[in-house]
matplotlib code that plots the C-alpha trace (Angstrom):
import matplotlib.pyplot as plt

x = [50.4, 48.7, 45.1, 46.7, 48.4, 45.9, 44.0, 46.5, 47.6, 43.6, 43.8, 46.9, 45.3, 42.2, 43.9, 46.3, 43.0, 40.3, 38.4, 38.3, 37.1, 34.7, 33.1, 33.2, 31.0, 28.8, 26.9, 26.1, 25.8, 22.7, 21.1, 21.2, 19.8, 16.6, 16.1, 16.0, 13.3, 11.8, 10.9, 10.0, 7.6, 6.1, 5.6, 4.4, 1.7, 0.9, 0.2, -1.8, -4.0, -4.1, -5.3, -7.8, -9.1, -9.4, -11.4, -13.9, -14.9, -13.7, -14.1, -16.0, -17.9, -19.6, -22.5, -23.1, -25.9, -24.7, -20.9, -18.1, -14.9, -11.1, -10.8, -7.6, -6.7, -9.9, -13.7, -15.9, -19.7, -20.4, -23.6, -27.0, -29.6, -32.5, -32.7, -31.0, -33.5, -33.2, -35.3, -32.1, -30.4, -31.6, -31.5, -28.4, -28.4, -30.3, -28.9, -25.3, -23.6, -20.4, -21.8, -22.2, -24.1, -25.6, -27.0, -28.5, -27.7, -28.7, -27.5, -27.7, -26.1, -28.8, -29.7, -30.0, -31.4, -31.8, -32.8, -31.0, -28.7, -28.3, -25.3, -25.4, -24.3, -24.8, -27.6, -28.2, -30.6, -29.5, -30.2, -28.8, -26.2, -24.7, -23.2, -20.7, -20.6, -18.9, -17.2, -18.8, -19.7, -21.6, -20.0, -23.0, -27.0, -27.6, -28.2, -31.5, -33.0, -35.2, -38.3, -37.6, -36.8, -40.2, -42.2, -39.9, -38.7, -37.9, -34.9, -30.9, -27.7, -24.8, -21.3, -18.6, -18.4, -22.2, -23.0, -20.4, -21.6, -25.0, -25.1, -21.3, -19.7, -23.3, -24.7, -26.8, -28.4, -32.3, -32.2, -34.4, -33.1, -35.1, -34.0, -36.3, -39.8, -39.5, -38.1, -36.1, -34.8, -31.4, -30.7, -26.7, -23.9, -20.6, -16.9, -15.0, -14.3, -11.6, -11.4, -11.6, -9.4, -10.8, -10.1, -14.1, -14.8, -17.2, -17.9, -19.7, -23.0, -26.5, -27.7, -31.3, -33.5, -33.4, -37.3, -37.3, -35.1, -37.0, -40.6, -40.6, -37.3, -36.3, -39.7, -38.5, -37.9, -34.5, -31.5, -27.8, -25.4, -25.2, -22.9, -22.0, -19.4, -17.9, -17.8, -14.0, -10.9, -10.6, -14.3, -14.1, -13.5, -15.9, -18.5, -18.2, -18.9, -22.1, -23.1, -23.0, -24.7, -27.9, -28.1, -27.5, -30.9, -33.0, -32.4, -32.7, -29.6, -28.9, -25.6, -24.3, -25.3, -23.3, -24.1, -26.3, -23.9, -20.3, -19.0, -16.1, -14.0, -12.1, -9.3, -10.1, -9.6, -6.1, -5.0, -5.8, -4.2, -1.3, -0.6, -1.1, 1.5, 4.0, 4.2, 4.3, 7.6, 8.8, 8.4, 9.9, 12.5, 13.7, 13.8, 16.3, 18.6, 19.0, 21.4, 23.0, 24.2, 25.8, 27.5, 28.8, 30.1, 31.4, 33.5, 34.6, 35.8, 37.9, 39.3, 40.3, 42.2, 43.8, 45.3, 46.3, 48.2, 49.7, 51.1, 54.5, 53.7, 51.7, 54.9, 57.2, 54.8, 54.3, 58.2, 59.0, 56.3, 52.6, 50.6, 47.4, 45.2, 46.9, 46.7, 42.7, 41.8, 44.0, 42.2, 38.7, 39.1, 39.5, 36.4, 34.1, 36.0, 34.6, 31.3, 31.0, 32.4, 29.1, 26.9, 27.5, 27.0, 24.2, 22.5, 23.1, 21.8, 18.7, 17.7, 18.2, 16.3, 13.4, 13.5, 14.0, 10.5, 8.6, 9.2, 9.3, 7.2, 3.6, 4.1, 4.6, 7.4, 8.2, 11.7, 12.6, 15.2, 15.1, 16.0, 18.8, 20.2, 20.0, 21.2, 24.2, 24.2, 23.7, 26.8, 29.1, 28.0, 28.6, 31.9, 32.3, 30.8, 32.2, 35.8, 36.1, 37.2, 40.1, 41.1, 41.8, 43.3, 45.5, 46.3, 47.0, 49.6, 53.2, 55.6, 58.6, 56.5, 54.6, 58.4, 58.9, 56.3, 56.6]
y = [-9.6, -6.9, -5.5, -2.3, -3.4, -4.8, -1.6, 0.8, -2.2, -1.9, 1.6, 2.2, -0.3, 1.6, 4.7, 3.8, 2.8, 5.7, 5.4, 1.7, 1.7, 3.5, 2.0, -1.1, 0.6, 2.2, -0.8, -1.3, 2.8, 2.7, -0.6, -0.2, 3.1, 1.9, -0.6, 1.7, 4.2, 1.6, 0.2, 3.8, 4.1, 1.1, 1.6, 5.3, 3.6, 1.2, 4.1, 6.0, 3.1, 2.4, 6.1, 6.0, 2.2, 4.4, 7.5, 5.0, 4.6, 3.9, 0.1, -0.2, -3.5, -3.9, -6.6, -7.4, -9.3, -12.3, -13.4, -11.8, -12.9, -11.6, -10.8, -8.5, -7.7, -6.4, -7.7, -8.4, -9.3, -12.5, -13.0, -11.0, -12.3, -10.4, -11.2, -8.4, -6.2, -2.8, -5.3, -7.3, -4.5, -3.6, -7.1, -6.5, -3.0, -4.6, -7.7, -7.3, -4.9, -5.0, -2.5, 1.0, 1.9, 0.4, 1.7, -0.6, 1.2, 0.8, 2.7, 2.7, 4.7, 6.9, 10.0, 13.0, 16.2, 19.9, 22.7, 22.0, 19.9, 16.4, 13.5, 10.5, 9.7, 7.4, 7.9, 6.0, 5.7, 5.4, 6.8, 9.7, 6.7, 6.8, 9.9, 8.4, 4.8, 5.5, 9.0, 11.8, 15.0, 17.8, 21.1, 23.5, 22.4, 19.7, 15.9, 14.4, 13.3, 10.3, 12.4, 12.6, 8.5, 7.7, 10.3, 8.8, 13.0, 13.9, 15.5, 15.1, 15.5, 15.6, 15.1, 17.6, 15.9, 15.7, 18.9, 20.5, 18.0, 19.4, 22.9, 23.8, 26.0, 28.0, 26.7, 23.6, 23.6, 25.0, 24.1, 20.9, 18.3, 15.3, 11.4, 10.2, 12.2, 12.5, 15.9, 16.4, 18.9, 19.5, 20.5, 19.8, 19.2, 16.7, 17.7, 16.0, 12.6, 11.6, 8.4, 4.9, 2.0, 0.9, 4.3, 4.7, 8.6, 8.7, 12.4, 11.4, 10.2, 11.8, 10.3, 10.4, 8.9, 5.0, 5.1, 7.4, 5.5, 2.3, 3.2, 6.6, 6.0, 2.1, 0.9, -2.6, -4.0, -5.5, -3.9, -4.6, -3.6, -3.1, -0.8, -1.3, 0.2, -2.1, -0.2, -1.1, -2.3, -5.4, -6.4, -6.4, -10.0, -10.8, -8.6, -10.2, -13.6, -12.6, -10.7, -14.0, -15.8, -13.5, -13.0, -16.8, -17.2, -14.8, -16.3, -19.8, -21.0, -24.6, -25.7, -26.9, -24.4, -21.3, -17.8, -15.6, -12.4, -11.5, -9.9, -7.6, -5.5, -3.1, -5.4, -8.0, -4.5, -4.0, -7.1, -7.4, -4.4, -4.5, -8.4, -6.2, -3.2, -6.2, -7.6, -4.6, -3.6, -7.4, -6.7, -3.6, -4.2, -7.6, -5.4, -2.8, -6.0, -6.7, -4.4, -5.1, -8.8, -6.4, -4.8, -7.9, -8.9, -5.8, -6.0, -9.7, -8.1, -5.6, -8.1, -10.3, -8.0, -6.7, -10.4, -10.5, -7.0, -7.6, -11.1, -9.8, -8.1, -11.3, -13.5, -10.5, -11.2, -14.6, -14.9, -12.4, -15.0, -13.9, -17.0, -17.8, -16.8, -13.4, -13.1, -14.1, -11.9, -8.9, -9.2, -10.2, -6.9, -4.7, -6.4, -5.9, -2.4, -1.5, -2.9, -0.6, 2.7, 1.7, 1.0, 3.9, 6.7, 4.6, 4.8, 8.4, 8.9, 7.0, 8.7, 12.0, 11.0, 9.6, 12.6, 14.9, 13.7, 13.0, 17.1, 19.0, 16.1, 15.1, 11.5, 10.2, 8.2, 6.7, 6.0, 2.3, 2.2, -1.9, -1.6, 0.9, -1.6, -4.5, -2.6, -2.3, -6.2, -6.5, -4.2, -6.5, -9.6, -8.5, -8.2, -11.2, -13.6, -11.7, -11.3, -14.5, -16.5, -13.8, -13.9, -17.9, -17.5, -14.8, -17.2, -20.1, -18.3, -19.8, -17.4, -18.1, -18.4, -15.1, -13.1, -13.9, -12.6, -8.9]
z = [8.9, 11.3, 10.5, 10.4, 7.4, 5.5, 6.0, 4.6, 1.5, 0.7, 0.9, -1.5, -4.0, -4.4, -4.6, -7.2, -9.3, -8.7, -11.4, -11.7, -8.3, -8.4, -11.6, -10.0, -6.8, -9.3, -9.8, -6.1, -5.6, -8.3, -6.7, -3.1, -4.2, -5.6, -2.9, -0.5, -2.7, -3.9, -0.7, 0.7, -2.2, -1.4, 2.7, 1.9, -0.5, 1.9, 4.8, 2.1, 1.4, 5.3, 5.7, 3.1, 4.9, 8.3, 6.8, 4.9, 8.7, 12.2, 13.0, 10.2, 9.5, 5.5, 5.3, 1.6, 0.4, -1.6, -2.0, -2.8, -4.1, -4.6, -8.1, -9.1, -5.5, -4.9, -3.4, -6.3, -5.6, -7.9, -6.8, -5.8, -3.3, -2.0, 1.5, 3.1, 4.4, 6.9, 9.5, 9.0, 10.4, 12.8, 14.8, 14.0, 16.3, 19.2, 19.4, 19.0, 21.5, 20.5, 17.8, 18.1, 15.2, 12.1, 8.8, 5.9, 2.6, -1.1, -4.1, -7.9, -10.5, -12.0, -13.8, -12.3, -13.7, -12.6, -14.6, -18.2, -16.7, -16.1, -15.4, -13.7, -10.4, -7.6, -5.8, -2.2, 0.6, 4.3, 7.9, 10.1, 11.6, 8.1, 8.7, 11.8, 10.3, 7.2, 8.5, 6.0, 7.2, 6.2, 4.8, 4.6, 5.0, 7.4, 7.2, 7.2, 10.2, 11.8, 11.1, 7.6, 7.5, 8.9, 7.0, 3.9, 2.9, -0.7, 0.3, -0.8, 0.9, -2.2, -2.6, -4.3, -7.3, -7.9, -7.0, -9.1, -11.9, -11.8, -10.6, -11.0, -8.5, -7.7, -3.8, -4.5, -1.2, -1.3, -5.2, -6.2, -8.7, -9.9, -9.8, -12.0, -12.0, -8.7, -7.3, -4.5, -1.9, -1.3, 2.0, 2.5, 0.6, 1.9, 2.9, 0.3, 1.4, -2.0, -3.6, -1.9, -2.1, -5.1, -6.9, -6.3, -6.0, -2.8, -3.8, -6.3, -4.9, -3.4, -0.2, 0.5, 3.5, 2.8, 2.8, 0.2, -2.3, -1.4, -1.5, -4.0, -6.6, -6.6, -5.5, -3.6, -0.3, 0.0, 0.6, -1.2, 2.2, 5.3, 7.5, 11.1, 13.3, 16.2, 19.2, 20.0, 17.4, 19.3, 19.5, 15.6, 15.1, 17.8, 16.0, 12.9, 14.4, 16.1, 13.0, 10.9, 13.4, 13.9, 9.9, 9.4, 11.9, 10.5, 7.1, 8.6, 6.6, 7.6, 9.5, 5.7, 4.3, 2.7, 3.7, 1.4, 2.6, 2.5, 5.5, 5.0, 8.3, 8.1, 9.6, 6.1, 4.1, 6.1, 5.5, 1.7, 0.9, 2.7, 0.7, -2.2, -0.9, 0.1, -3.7, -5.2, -3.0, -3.4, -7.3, -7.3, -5.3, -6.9, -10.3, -7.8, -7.0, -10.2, -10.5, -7.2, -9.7, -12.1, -9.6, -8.2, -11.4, -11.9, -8.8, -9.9, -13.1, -11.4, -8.8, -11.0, -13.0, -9.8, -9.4, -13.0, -12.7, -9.2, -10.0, -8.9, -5.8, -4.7, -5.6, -3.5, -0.3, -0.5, -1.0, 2.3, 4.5, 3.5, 3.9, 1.4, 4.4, 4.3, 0.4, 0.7, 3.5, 1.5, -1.7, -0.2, 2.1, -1.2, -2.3, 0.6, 0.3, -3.1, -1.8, 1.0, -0.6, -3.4, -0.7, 1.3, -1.6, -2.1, 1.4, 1.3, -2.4, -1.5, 2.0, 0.1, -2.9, -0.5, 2.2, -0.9, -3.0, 0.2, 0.9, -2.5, -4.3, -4.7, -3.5, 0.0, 0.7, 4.4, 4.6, 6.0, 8.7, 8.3, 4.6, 5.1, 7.7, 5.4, 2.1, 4.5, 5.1, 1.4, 0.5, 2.7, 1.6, -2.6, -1.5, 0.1, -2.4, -5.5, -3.9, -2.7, -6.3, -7.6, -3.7, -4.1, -7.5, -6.1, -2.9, -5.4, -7.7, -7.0, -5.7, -8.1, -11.6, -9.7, -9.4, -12.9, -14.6, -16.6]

ax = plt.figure().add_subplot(projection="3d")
ax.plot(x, y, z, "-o")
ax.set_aspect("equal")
plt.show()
């Protein structure tokens, strides 16, 4: 039997059975579907979380005192030690020069009052590097400076969120709030820098000199983090090493000995979340095949009713000199058929669905040109493995019991 024929039989037989057909497809049209926005949904998290990693800071390196362990996908600190100190980081600046900048940090959430209002909010010390380490900027005012570090300045630099917690929408800079009974300037207020990867609002704090939180508000020594920026992407790694072994010194932590910090990059951060991004699309996407099986079966069910309805015309062909090869290969091309006509309205349902919510909708999907390749695969292979048993049962039938039958 020529292709050509096999072709315009599979062509006839679909025809002659529209809507069959095309509930059989529907099955595969709705699955291949959702794999294919399912696993945009899922890269265009994974680039959002990816950006938000980025704008927490540019090679960034975290030092945390104590250790820190994965708990729900995320870095928990278990433990708190008080050897961390800014001394600690600077060694850190002069001895490592695969970093461009370092800034110890502290915080702690605390009350914060002005005039007949007050919330609470984070409020942290640091130095001027903190501005390029972690990437914030400054809408209006200006940052503090070195002068106001060493002379330990009662001044404030605020996020969005904490100046519109405290004085609204009026400008907060040249106003004086209090943390604690100790007043305080505020001479700039933060560009909105959004939420972290934790969901953590980084709006929502008040930065002040790191002398000043030390000596005037929190009235310690120690320090809970450290920030560093690698100077390169690729000396990160290398960083990191150098950074445990001068803070491993200075806290003269024997060879057996565990380390009394946690140090987190921003390539650990990458790598974290993106495991978390790539079960998430697993998940969701092993939900979206579900429905691929159902429309398997569904194309079984049809095929096999197709053998049981042309019982004659299978005993006609293999009577004129159709071999069982030619009645398999007929009834599995219908299959693969049905497969493909589902898959395609699928492909083209999904990349409109994705292209159409990633433009008019608030979400941000990246279409995957790998997954619209293999939904194609996929499409092929239902019809294969689901056409294969009523092709052999059609193949088996005898030709003179298969003439006889009304």
């Amino acid at each position: 039997m020529k292709p050509n024929s096999y072709f315009r039989v599979t062509a006839m037989a679909l025809k002659a059975h529209k809507t069959r057909t095309f509930l059989a497809s529907l099955g595969v049209m709705i699955g291949i579907a959702s794999v294919i926005v399912m696993v945009s949904i899922g890269k265009g998290s994974e680039r959002e979380v990816m950006g938000v990693i980025a704008e927490m800071g540019e090679n960034l390196i975290t030092i945390n005192a104590g250790e820190m362990k994965r708990r729900g996908g995320r870095l928990r600190l278990t433990g708190s030690v008080t050897t961390l100190t800014p001394r600690d980081a600077r060694a850190l600046a002069n001895e490592i020069p695969e970093l461009a900048e370092v800034a110890p940090f502290d915080f702690q959430r605390m009350q914060v009052k002005a005039g007949g209002m007050a919330t609470e909010t984070t409020v942290a010390g640091s130095t001027p590097d903190f501005l390029t380490v972690r990437s914030y900027s400054v809408g209006t005012g200006r940052f503090f400076e070195e002068r106001d570090l060493k002379q330990a300045s009662r001044v404030v630099v605020m996020g969005p969120t904490a100046v519109k917690n405290i004085f609204g929408e009026e400008d907060a800079v040249g106003k004086i709030l209090r943390i604690g009974q100790v007043p305080f300037n505020v001479i700039g207020v933060f560009r909105s820098k959004g939420q972290d990867t934790d969901g953590v609002d980084q709006d929502d704090i008040i930065v002040v000199p790191l002398t000043t939180l030390l000596r005037r508000v929190l009235n310690k020594n120690f320090i809970s983090t450290i920030y560093a920026r690698a100077d390169s992407r690729k000396n990160i790694d290398r960083a990191v090493k150098e950074i445990r072994t001068v803070l491993r010194g200075r806290h003269k932590l024997r060879d057996e000995g565990e380390d009394d910090f946690t140090i987190v990059s921003q390539l650990d951060l990458e790598e974290l979340k993106k495991e978390t991004s790539e079960l998430f699309t697993r998940l969701i996407v092993g939900v979206a095949a579900i429905s691929l099986v159902v429309g398997g079966i569904g194309i079984l069910a049809v095929m096999l009713i197709s053998v049981k309805e042309r019982t004659r015309e299978v005993g006609l062909r293999r009577a004129l000199g159709a071999t069982r090869a030619d009645i398999v290969r007929q009834f599995v091309l219908e299959s693969v058929a049905i497969g493909m006509l589902g898959g395609g309205i699928g492909i083209v349902l999904g990349v409109g669905l994705t292209l159409g919510i990633n433009h008019f909708g608030p979400w941000t999907l990246v279409l995957n040109l790998p997954s619209v390749f293999l939904a194609t695969a996929v499409c092929v292979l239902i019809g294969l493995l689901f056409g294969v048993a009523p092709a052999i049962k059609a193949s088996r039938l005898d030709p003179m019991t298969a003439l006889t039958v009304e």
